[in-house]
C-alpha positions in Angstrom: -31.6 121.1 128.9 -35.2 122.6 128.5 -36.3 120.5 125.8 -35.2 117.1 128.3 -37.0 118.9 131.1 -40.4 120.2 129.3 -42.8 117.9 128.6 -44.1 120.0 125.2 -42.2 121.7 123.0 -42.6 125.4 123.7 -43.4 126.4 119.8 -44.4 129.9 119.8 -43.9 130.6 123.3 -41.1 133.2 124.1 -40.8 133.9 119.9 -40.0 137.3 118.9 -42.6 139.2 116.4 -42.4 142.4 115.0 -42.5 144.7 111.9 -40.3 146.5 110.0 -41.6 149.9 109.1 -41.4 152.1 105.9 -39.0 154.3 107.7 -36.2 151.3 108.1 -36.9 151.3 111.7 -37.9 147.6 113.1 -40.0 147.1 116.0 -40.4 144.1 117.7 -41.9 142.4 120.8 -42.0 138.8 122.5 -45.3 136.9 122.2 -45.6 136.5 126.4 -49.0 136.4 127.9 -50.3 135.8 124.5 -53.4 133.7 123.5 -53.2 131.4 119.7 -56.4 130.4 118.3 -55.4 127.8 115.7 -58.1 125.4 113.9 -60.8 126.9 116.3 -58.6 126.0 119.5 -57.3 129.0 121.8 -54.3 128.0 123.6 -52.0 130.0 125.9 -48.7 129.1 127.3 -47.4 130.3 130.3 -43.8 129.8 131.7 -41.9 130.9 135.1 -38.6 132.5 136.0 -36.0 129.9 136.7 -33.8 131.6 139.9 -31.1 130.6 142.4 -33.5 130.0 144.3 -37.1 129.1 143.2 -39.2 127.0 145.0 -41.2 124.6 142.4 -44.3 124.6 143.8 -44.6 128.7 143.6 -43.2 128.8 139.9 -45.8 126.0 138.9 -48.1 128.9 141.1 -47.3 131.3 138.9 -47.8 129.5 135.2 -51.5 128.8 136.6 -52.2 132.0 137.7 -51.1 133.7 134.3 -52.9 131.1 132.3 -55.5 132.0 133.9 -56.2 135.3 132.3 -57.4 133.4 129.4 -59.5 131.1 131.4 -61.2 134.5 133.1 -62.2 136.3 130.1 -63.9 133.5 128.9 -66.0 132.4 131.9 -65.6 135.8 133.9 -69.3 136.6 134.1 -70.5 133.1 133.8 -70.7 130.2 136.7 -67.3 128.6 137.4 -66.4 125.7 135.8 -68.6 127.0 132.4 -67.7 126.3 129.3 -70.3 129.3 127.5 -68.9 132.7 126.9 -71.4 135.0 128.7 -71.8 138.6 127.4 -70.4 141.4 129.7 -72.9 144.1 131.0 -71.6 147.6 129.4 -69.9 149.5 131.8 -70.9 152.7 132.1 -68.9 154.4 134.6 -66.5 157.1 133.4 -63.2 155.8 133.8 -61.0 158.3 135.1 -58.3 158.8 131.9 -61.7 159.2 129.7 -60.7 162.0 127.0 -57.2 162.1 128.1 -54.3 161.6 125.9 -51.1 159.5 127.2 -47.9 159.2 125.6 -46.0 156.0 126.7 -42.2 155.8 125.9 -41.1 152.7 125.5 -37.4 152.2 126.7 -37.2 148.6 125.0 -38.8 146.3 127.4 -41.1 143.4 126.8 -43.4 144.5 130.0 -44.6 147.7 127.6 -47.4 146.7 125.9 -48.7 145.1 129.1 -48.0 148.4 130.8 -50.1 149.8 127.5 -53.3 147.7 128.3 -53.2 148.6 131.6 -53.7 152.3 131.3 -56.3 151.6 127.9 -58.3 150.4 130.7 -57.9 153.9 132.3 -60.1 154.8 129.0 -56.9 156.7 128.0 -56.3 157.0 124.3 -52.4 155.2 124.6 -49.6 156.0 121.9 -46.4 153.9 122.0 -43.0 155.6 120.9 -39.8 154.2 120.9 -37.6 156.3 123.0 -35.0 158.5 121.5 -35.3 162.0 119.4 -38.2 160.6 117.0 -40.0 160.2 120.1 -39.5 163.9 121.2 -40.5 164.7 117.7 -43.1 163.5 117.9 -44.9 165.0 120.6 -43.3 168.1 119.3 -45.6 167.6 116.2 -48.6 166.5 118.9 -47.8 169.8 120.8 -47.6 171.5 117.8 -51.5 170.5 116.4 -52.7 171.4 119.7 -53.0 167.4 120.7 -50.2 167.7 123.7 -50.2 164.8 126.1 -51.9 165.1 129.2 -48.8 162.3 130.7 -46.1 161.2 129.7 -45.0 157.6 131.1 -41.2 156.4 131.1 -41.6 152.7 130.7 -39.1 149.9 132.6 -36.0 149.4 130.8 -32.8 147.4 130.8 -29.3 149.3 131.6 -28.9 152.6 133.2 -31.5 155.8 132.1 -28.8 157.5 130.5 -28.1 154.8 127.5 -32.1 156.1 127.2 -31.1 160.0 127.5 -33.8 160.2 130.3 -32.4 163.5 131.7 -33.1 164.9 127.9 -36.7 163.4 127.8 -37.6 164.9 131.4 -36.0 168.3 130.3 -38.4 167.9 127.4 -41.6 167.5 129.7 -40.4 170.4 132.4 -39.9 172.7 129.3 -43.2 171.7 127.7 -45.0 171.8 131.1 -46.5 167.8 130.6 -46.1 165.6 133.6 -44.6 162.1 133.9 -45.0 158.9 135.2 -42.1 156.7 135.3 -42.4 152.6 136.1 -38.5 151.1 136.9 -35.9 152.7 134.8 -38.1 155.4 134.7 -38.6 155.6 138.3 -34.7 155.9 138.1 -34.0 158.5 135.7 -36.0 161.0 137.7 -33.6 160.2 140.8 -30.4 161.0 138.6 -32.2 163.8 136.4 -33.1 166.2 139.8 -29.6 165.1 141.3 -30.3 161.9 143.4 -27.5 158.7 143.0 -28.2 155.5 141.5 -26.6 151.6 143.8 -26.7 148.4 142.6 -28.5 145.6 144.6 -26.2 142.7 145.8 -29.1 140.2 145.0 -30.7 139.9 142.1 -34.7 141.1 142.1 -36.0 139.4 138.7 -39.6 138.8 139.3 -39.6 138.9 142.4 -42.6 139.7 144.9 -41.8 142.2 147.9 -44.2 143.9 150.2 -44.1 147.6 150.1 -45.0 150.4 153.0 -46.1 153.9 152.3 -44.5 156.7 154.0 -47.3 159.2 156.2 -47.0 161.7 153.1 -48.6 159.0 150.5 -51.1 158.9 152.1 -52.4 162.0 153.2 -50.9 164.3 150.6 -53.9 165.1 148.0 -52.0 164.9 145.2 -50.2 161.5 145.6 -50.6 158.4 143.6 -51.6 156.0 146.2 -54.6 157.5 147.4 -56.6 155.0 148.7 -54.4 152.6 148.8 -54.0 150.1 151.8 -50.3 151.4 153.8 -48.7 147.9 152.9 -49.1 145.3 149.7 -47.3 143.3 147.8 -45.7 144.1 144.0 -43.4 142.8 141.4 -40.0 143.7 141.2 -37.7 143.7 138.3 -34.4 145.4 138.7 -30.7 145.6 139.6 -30.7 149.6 140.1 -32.1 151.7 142.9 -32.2 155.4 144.5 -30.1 155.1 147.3 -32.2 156.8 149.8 -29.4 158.8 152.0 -29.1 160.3 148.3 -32.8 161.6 147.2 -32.7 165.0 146.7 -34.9 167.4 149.0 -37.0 167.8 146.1 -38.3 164.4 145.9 -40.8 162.6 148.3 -40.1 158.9 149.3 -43.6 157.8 149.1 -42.9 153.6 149.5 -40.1 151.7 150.7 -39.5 147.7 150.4 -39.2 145.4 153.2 -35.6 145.5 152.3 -35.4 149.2 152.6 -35.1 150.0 148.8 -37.1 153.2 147.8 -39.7 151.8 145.7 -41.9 155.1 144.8 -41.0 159.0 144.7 -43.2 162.1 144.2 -41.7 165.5 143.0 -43.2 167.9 145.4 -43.7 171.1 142.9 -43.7 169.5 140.0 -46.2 167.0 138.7 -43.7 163.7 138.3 -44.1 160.5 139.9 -42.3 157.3 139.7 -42.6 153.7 140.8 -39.6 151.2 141.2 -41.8 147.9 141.2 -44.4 147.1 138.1 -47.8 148.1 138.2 -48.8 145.9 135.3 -47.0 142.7 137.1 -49.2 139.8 137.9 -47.3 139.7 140.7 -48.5 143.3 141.6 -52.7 143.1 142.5 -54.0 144.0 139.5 -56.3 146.7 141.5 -53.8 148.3 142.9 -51.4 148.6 139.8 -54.6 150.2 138.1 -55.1 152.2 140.8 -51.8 153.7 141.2 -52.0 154.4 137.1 -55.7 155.7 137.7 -54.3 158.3 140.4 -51.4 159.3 138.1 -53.7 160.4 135.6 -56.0 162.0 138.0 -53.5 163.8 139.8 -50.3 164.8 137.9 -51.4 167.6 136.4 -49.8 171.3 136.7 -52.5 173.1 138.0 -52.8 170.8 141.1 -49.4 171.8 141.9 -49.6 175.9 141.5 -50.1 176.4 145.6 -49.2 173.4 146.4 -52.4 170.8 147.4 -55.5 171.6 144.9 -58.0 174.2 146.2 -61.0 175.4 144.2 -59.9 179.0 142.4 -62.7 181.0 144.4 -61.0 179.6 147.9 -57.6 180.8 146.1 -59.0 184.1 145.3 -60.2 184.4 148.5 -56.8 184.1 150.1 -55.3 186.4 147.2 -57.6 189.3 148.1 -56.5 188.9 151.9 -53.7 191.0 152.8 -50.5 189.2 154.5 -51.1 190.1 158.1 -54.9 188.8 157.8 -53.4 185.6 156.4 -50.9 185.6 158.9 -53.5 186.0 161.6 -55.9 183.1 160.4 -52.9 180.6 160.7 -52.0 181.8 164.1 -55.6 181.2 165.3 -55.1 177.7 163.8 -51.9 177.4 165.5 -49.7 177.4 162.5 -46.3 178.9 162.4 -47.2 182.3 160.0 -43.5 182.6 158.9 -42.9 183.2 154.7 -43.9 184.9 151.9 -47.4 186.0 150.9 -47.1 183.0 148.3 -45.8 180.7 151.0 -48.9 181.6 153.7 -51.4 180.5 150.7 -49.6 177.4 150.5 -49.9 176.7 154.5 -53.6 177.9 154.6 -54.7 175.4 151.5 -52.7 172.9 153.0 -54.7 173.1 156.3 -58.3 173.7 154.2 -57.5 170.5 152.7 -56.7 168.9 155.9 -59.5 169.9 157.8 -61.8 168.8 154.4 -60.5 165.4 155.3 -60.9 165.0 158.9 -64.7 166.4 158.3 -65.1 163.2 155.8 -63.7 161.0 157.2 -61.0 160.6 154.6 -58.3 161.5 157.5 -58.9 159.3 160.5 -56.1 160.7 163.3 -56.7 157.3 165.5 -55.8 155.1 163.1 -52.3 156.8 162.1 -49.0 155.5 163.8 -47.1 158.5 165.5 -44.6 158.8 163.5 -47.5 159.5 160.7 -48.8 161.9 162.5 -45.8 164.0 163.8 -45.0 163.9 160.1 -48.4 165.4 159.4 -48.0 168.0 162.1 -44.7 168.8 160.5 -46.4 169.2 157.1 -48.9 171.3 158.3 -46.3 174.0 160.3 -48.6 173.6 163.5 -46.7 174.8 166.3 -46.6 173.4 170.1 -45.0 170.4 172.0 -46.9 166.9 172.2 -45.0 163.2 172.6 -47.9 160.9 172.9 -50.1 159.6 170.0 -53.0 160.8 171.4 -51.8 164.1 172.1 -50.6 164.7 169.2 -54.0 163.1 167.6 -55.2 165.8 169.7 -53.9 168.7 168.7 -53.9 168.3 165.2 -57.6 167.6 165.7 -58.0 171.1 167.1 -56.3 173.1 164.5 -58.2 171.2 162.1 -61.8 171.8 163.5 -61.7 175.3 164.2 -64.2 177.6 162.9 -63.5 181.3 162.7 
């Protein structure tokens, strides 16, 4: 059937490469997205998923689009239509995974050395390991020569996270204090590992494009992985399992949800771990705000950010530390938050609130542009006590507490 309906043979397209290595173990990988310079000509082929229900036009869309890669690092700095390959200017911004180390873990999937690229471009120094104990040896041995990870990320995966032992591997990175990043299956193994439940979808989602919305807490929270990122925008989906949502444990943030209602991103809130149902790397995902999303996971999962919660300077910490409990108590009363908990527990609140009011002093946190429900959620967050309905009251007094100067 595909050979009658292609017009080209598809060769090299879709072939499986790989190595065998000197320890028996054999790697291999499919040659998608992949460019073939033969007798001076490069040449890249580009197919699309054949669903239930495609719709031609978008399909031939889609093979345009991921030829086009090609097309754009030739000509990218160059007038279009130019057939001269015109030098890049150096960048010389830091990129934000500069001098960090990442360990990605790859769970068999042919979306990994794509996810790989992606966070090279971090400026992250990348290093692939097949999943299972070898792999946990191995950063062992890393651990061991003083060269631990600064992340970990679970890649996408096919079958369920325990053929993959995820619950082990996360165990691994709690015990040895490294945080992770998981993308699909990896996404999923955090919602079983901390004691959510896994469904299965009664569609199929293979490639697939969905629009996602960010709950109130990815956005404002400091340390999530969509900061500055727009509240809705579309991604790449790839998967048959999901967290079922009524089943997230208390530990866990929902920080996006589908149009469909499937939780599509998750946030530990004391630990740093973050996962992601959809594909940053997708072309189907904006390529700025798949790197983005990687960017903030390697700017922001990182255990000291979670020690009081939200990341405050360790003078401002001190600060608070030196305070007794009842002088704590009565800074958050004159803010009007709710001075309830342990000395530990008041840090968290005031830091909280410091960050906050950092924000809204900014412009970082704009009140008027936040739905209510965003805003009561933020009130909640912040333990601010008294009784408003309206948007704009509530606008308002959040806006007081924030603003006030002892």
């Amino acid at each position: 059937f595909v050979e009658d309906m292609e017009r080209s043979p598809r060769c090299w397209y879709g072939g499986a490469v790989g190595m065998v290595g000197f320890d028996g173990g054999l790697n291999t990988g499919l040659t998608l997205r992949t460019v073939r310079v033969k007798d001076g000509i490069a040449e890249v082929r580009a197919g699309a998923t054949l669903l239930y229900d495609s719709d031609p036009l978008a399909e031939e869309q889609e093979t345009e689009l991921k030829a086009s890669a090609m097309i754009d690092a030739i000509v990218r700095d160059g007038s279009e239509g130019s057939t001269k390959s015109v030098p890049l200017s150096e960048d010389t911004t830091k990129k934000v995974g500069a001098n960090k180390s990442v360990v990605l873990i790859d769970h068999e999937d042919s979306f990994v050395h794509t996810l790989g690229n992606y966070l090279r471009q971090t400026g992250a120094s990348v290093k692939t390991l097949r999943s299972g104990p070898v792999a946990l040896e191995t950063i062992g041995k890393m651990i061991a020569d003083g060269e631990k990870p600064d992340l970990v990320v679970l890649s996408p995966g096919p079958g369920n996270p325990t053929d993959f032992s995820l619950s082990t591997t996360l165990d691994f990175l709690t015990e040895h204090e490294i945080p992770g990043f998981g993308v699909c299956l990896g996404l999923q193994g955090m919602v079983e590992h901390f004691g959510g439940e896994l469904g299965v979808l009664g569609y199929p989602m293979h490639g697939k494009p969905s629009t996602v919305t960010l709950s109130p807490s990815a956005k404002w929270m400091q340390s999530s992985v969509f900061v500055s990122l727009p509240r809705t925008f579309e991604v790449a989906r790839y998967h048959s399992l999901y967290g079922i949502k009524e089943k997230i444990p208390s530990c866990l943030d929902v920080m996006a949800t589908s149009d469909d209602g499937i939780v599509m991103a998750i946030q530990h809130k004391e630990l740093p771990f973050a996962g992601v149902q959809f594909h940053p790397e997708s072309i189907l995902t904006s390529p700025s705000h798949g790197m983005t999303i990687l960017e903030n996971a390697l700017s922001f999962l990182e255990y000291e950010n979670y020690s009081f919660g939200p990341k405050v300077t360790m003078e401002a910490s001190d600060k608070l530390e030196k305070l007794s409990v009842s002088e704590i108590k009565a800074r958050l009363l004159a803010r009007g938050i709710a001075s309830t908990g342990t000395k530990a527990e008041l840090i968290i609140k005031f830091t909280l609130w410091q960050h906050n009011s950092l924000q809204l002093q900014s412009g970082d946190l704009c009140l008027r542009e936040m739905s209510v429900n965003e805003l009561r959620e933020l009130k909640q967050g912040l333990n601010l006590k008294g009784t408003a309905q309206r948007k704009e009251d509530i606008a308002a007094l959040i806006e007081a507490s924030l603003l006030y100067k002892d």
